[in-house]
N, C-alpha and C positions, 0 to 999 in steps of 0.2 A: 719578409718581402721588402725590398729597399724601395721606398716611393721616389716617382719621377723627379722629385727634387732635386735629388740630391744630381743628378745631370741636368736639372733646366735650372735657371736659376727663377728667385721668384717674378711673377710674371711672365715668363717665357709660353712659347706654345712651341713642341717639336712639329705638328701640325700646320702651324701656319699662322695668322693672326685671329682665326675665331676664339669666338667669347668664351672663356671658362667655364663661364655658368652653364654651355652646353656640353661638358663631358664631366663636370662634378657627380649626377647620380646617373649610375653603370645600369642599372632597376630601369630608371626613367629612359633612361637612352634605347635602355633593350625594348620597350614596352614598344615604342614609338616607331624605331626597324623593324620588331619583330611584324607589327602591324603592314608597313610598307611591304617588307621582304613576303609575307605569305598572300597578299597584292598579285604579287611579281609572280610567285610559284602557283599561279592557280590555288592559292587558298591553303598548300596543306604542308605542311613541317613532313620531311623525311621522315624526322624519328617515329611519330606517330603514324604512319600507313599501316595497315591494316592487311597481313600479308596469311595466306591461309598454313595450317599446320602443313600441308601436302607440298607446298611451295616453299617451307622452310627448310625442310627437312632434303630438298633439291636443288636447295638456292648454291649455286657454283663453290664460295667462300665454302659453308660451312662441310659440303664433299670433300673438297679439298683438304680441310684439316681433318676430318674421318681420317679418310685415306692416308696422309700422312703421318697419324697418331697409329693406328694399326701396323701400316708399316715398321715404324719406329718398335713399337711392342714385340712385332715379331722376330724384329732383327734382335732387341735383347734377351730375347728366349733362348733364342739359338746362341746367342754368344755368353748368356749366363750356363747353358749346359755344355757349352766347347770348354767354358776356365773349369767349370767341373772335373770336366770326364780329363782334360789334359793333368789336371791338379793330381788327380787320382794318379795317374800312370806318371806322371815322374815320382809321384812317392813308393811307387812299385820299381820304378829301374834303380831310384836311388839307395834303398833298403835293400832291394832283392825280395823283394815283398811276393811269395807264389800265388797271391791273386791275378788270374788272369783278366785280360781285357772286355772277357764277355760279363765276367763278377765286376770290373770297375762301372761300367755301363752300365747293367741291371741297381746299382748301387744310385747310382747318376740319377737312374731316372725313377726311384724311389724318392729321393730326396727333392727332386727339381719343383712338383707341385707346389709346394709347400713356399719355397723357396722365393719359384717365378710369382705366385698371388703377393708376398710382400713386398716382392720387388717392383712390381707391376704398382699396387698401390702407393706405395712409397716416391714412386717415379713421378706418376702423376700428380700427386699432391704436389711435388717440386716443383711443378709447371715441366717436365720435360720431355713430354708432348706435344707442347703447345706448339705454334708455327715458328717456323728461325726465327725469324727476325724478334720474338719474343721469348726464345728459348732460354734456359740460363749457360753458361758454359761448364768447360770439365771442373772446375772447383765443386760445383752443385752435384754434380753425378759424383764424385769421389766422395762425397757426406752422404748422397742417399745411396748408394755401395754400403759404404759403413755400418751404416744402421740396418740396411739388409744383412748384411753379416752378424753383429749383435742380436738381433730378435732371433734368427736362425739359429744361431748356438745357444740362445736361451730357451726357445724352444727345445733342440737336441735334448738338454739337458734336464727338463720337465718331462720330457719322452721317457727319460731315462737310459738315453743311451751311453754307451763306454768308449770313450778315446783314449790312447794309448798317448795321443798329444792332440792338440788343435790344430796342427797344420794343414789340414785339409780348407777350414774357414779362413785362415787367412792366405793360402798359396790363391785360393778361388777368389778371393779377394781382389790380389794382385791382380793376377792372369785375367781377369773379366775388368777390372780397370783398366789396365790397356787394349784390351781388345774392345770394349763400348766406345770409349774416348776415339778412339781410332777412328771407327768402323763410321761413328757420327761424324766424326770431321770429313770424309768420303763420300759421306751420305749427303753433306749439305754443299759439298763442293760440287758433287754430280747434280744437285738439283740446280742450285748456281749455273752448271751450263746448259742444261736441259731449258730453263727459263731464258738464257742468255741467246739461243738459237732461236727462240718462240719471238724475240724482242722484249720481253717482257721489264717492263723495268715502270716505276712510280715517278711520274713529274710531278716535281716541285715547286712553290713560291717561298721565299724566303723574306721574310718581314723583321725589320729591323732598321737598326743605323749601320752605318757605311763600313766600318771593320770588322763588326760580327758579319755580317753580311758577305765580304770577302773570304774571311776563314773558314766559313763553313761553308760555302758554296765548292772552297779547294778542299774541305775535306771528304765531301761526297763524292765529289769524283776517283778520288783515293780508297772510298769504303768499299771491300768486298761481298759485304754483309747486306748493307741496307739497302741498296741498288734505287735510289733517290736522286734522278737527274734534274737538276735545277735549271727552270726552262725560264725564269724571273725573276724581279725584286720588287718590294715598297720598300722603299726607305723613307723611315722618321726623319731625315734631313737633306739638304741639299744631293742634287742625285747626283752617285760617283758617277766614275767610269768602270766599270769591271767585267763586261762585256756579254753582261746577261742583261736581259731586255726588260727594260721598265716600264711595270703595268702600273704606276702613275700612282693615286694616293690611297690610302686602307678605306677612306668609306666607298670605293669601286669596286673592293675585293671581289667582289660576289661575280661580278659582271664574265669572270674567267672562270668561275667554282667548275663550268663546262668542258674545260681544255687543261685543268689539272686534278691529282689526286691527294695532294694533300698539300697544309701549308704548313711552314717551319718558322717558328719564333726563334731569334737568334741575337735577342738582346737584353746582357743583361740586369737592364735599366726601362726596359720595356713598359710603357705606363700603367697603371694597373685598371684603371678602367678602359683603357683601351681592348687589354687583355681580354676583361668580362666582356665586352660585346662581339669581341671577336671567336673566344669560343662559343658560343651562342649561333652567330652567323655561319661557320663551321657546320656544328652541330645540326642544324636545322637545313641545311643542305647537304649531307650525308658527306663533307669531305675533312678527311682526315688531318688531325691539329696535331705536330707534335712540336715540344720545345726543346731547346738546346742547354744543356746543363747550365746551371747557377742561376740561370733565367726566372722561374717563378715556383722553386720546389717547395716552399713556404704557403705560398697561396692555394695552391693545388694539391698539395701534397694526399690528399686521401685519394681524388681523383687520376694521379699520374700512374701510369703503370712504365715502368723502365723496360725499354729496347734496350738489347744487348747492342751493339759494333762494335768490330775491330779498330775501328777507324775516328767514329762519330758516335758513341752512348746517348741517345735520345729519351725523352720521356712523351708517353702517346697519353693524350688527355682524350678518354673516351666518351661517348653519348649517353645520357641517363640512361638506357633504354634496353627492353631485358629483346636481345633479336639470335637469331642461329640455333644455338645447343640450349641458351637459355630458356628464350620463349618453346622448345620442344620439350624439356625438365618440367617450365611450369604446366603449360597444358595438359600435358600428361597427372600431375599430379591433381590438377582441377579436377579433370575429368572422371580419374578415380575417386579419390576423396567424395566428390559433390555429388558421385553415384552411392555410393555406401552411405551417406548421411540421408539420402532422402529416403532409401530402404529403410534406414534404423530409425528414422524420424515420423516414417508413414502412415502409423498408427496418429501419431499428434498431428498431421499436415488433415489427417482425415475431420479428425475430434475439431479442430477447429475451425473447418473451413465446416461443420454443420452449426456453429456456436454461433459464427458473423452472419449463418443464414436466419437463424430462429428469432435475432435479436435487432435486425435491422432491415429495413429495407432496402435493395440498392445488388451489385453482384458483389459476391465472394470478395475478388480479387479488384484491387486496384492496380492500374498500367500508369503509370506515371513516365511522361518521355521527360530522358534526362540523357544529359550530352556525355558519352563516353569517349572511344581511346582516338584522338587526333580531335575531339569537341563534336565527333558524329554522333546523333543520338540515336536512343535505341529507347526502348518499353521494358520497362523497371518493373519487377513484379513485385507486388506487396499482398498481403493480406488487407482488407479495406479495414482503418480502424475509426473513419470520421463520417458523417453523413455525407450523403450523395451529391450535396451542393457546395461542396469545401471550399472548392478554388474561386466560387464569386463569392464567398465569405471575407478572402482575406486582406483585400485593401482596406477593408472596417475597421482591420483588426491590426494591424502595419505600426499604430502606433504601443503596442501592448508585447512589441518584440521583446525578448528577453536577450537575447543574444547580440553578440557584437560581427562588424563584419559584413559579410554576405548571405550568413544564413539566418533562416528565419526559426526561432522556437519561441514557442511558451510553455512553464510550466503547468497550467492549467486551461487546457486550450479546452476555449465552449463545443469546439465541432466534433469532441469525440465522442464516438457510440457510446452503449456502456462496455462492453466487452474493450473498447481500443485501447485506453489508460494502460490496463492490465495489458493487453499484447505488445503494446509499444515499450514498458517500462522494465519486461523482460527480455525484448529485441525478437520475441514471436513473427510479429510483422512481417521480419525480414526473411523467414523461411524460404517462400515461396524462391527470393532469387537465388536459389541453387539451379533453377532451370535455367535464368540468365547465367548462371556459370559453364554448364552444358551447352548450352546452345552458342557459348563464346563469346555474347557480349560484355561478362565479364568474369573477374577470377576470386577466387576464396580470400583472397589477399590482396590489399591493393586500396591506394584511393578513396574513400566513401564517394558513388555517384552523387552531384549536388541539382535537386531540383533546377529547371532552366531558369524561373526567376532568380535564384541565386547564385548560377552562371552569369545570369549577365551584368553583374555587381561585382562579380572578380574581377582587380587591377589584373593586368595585363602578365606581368610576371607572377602570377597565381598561377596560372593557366599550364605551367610549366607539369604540373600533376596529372592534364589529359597527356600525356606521352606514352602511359601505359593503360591498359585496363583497369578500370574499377573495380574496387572490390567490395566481397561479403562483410569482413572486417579488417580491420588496418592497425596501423600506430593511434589513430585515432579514438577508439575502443580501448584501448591496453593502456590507455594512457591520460585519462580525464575524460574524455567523450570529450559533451558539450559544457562541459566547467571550465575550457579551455579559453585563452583569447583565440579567435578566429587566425591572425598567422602565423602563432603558434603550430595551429593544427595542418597548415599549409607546411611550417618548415617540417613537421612529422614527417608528412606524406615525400618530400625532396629527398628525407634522411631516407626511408623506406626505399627509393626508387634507387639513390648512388648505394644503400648498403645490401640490397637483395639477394637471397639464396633461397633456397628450396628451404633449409634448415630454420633461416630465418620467418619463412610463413608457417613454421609448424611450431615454432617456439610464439609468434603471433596467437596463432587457432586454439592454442592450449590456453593462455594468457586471457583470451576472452572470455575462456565460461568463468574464471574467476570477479573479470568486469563486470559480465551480465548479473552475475548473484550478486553483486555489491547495489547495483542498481545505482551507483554514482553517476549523474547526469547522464541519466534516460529518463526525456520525457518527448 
């Protein structure tokens, strides 16, 4: 990333004449908007809303890419069994081959199963499903072709079948190469006008200095792809003329996030802490960031994902936050999971819950409210492992913390039962919230919930971890536990949030019974 330097000279402000010291730390700057801005929004960050699985699975967006991913699959079914069945019959006209058309066909559609499942996965793995605007082009389809072809005649070939030659896989090759290439370039020019009749099109802002800001405001209007009309500008310097309407300077941005849909970085000298507050303010108002190549692919580079255009190749910096096909993946997988563990568990959830009754006074279960996904709290279930009078114990006790941070531990804490040492040392305790996993307040993976006293000793950019649900165990478990320095364990849970997959919580959930039996920082 090239710092603002090297265009400002030192001392300079593209800004204006305020003080340095107020955009040196991006952390401090964010802490301080984010405060004001969730002010402003009645209290609550986009990304963390709380939106029900019924609603997601209805929410308009992620319909729409169904429907256009099935589309797309069934159009290449049909066009992977047309390069088939035509491949077939010109090597019968060309040969003189006396198989007839009804033996090419029945042949066709022996072979196509097999065929369509690798091409089908294959496809999607390549992203070429995903919506246009982040489709890849015909280069990507001609290599997952390829490799459909390869696996299929390696297959064939394990099958045991006999070719007289290979022409079959690579004439089906060709002929289904240009017929997918085709058929999608039609398919996205009909959707292009289908949207085009609707109105449909994304307003833009465009942030920047004054010739990026001209060149890509002329290359939108030229792109056939990204259909991004530019309704404004901020500009870092003196304001052109270019005949797009000036919404005046970047800490107002917000004041418009209402009258557009996304904003476009297009300079690329762009300051870098400017950058960080500005995805942030983005993010936290659900409106879409993308940057203009050269811009900051150094800085962002794990979080960009590349738009294709013909015109304008963009890179879209997206929101930590698992929403659409994600959050329906993980639910679904909570929901399963956290039913079969507490069947397989049920015998031990029994055995102990008569163990904390014989051996202490007080109930079973402790409900601890602890602030989960957007900082709303909910009732944490636990096993009780400390006497009944815990919580006015522990100002006494404040000074005897082990731990750095926000959270509170000690090794040898006076308030546990006798049964609690043992429960807590092998994460027993935590049993119980597989029903707050069921119940949705939280997930098998994810965050550790922090007690609310140790919520409200989180700096301001901590807090970045309520975005998602909390979880049963996290990076935090697999990874030191409480041996950890406390933002250490914060940058875990960031990494966890920008690198998540369904594969990623099962290689997690495995990862911890190996933690829990080390009993490395559990207490």
């Amino acid at each position: 990333m090239t710092q603002s330097t090297v265009k400002n000279p030192p001392g300079s402000n593209p800004r204006g004449p305020k003080a340095d010291s107020e955009i040196e730390d991006p952390l401090a700057r964010m802490a301080t908007e984010s405060a004001t801005f969730s002010r402003e929004a009645n209290g609550r960050d986009v990304r963390a809303q709380r939106k029900s699985m019924l609603r997601m699975l209805f929410d308009r967006r992620l319909v729409m890419r169904f429907v256009n991913g099935v589309v797309l699959a069934l159009l290449d079914l049909v066009l992977l069994f047309s390069a088939l069945l035509i491949a077939l019959r010109v090597k019968t006209l060309l040969v003189v081959d006396p198989t007839t058309f009804d033996q090419s066909f029945d042949y066709a559609v022996e072979v196509l199963p097999f065929a369509a499942l690798v091409m089908l996965l294959l496809f999607a793995g390549d992203g070429l499903y995903k919506p246009r605007n982040l489709r890849p082009g015909s280069a990507r389809i001609l290599g997952a072709l390829f490799k459909v072809t390869i696996v299929t005649l390696i297959f064939a070939e394990i099958e045991g079948q006999q070719f007289s030659s290979y022409y079959v896989f690579w004439a089906t090759f060709a002929i289904a190469s240009g017929l997918i290439i085709s058929a999608r370039f039609l398919y996205d020019r009909a959707a292009e006008e289908v949207e085009g009749a609707f109105g449909h099109e994304r307003r833009a802002v465009i942030v920047g200095s004054n010739a990026q800001i001209e060149a890509v405001a002329e290359a939108l209007t030229r792109a056939p792809v990204i259909k991004s009309k530019p309704v404004g500008f901020i500009s870092l310097e003196p304001r052109p003329a270019n005949g797009l309407k000036d919404l005046g300077s970047i800490d107002d941005i917000e004041q418009h996030f209402d009258e557009i849909d996304e904003v476009i970085i297009a300079d690329p000298f762009f300051p870098q802490n400017e950058a960080v507050v500005l995805v942030d303010r983005c993010h936290r108002y659900g409106v879409r960031l993308r940057v203009a190549p050269t811009t900051m692919e150094i800085l962002f580079a794990d979080a960009a994902e590349f738009v294709p255009g013909e015109t304008l190749p963009l890179f879209e910096l997206k929101a930590p936050v698992f929403e659409g096909a994600q959050f329906v993946a993980k639910r679904i997988f909570d929901i399963v999971v956290s039913t079969l563990l507490l069947i397989a568990f049920s015998p031990l959830l029994l055995a102990i819950t008569v163990i904390v009754k014989l051996t202490s006074r007080g109930p079973v279960f402790f409900r601890s409210p602890r602030p989960g996904l957007g900082g709303d709290p909910f009732s944490c279930i636990k096993f009780r492992t400390m006497v009944t009078n815990a919580d006015s114990m522990q100002d006494e006790l404040e000074d005897l913390n082990e731990a750095d941070g926000a959270i509170f531990k000690i090794r040898d804490d006076p308030r546990l039962t006798r049964p609690g040492g043992f429960l807590r040392r092998w994460s027993l305790d935590e049993l119980p919230q597989l029903f707050n996993v069921l119940k949705g307040d939280m997930s098998l993976v994810g965050p550790r919930p922090l007690p609310q006293r140790d919520f409200d000793k989180l700096d301001e950019w901590h807090k970045k971890r309520y975005l998602v649900l909390p979880g049963l165990t996290g990076l935090w478990q697999v990874s030191g536990r409480s041996e950890l320095e406390f933002d250490d364990l914060v940058r875990l849970d960031f990494l966890y949030i920008e690198r998540w997959s369904v594969f990623l919580d099962v290689v997690i959930m495995l990862r911890t019974i190996p933690a829990v039996l080390r009993k490395h920082g559990a207490y």
